[in-house]
ZAMARGU-4260 file (C-alpha; in steps of 0.2 Angstrom, whole numbers, plus 5000, padded with zeros to 4 digits):
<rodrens>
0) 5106/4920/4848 | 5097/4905/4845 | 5079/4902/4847 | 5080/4892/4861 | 5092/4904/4873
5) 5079/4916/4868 | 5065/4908/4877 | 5075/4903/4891 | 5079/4919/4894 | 5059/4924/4895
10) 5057/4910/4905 | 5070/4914/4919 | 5061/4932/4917 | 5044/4925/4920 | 5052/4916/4935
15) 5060/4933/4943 | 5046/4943/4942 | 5034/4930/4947 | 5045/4928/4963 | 5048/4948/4963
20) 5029/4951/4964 | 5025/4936/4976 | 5039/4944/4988 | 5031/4961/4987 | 5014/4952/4991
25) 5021/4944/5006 | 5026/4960/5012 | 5009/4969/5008 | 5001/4954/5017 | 5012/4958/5032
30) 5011/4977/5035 | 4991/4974/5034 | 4991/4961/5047 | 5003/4975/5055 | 4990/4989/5051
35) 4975/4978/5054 | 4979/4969/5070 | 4993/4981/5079 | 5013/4978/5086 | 5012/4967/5099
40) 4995/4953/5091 | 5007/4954/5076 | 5023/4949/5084 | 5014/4938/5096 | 5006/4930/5079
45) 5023/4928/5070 | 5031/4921/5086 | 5017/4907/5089 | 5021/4902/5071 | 5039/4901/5073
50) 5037/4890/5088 | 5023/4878/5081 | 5037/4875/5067 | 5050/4870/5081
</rodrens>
């Protein structure tokens, strides 16, 4: 194994567990709004959004 693969390889693994820990951020972020705000100000939020994006 050259040097080169070698690093890529770290690289690509620095890539999939920063995206692995921003995914399981998002979802953290989500269930506290649940917590926080309840069901239905929740869905209500994440249905404006979707409709301001169409």
């Amino acid at each position: 194994m050259t040097a080169s693969a070698s690093a890529q390889g770290k690289v690509a693994s620095a890539i999939a567990w920063g995206a692995a820990g921003l995914g399981a951020l998002m979802v953290l972020g989500a269930g506290a709004l649940w917590f926080h705000y309840g069901t239905a100000v929740f869905f209500e939020t994440i249905a404006a959004g979707v409709s301001a994006c169409f």
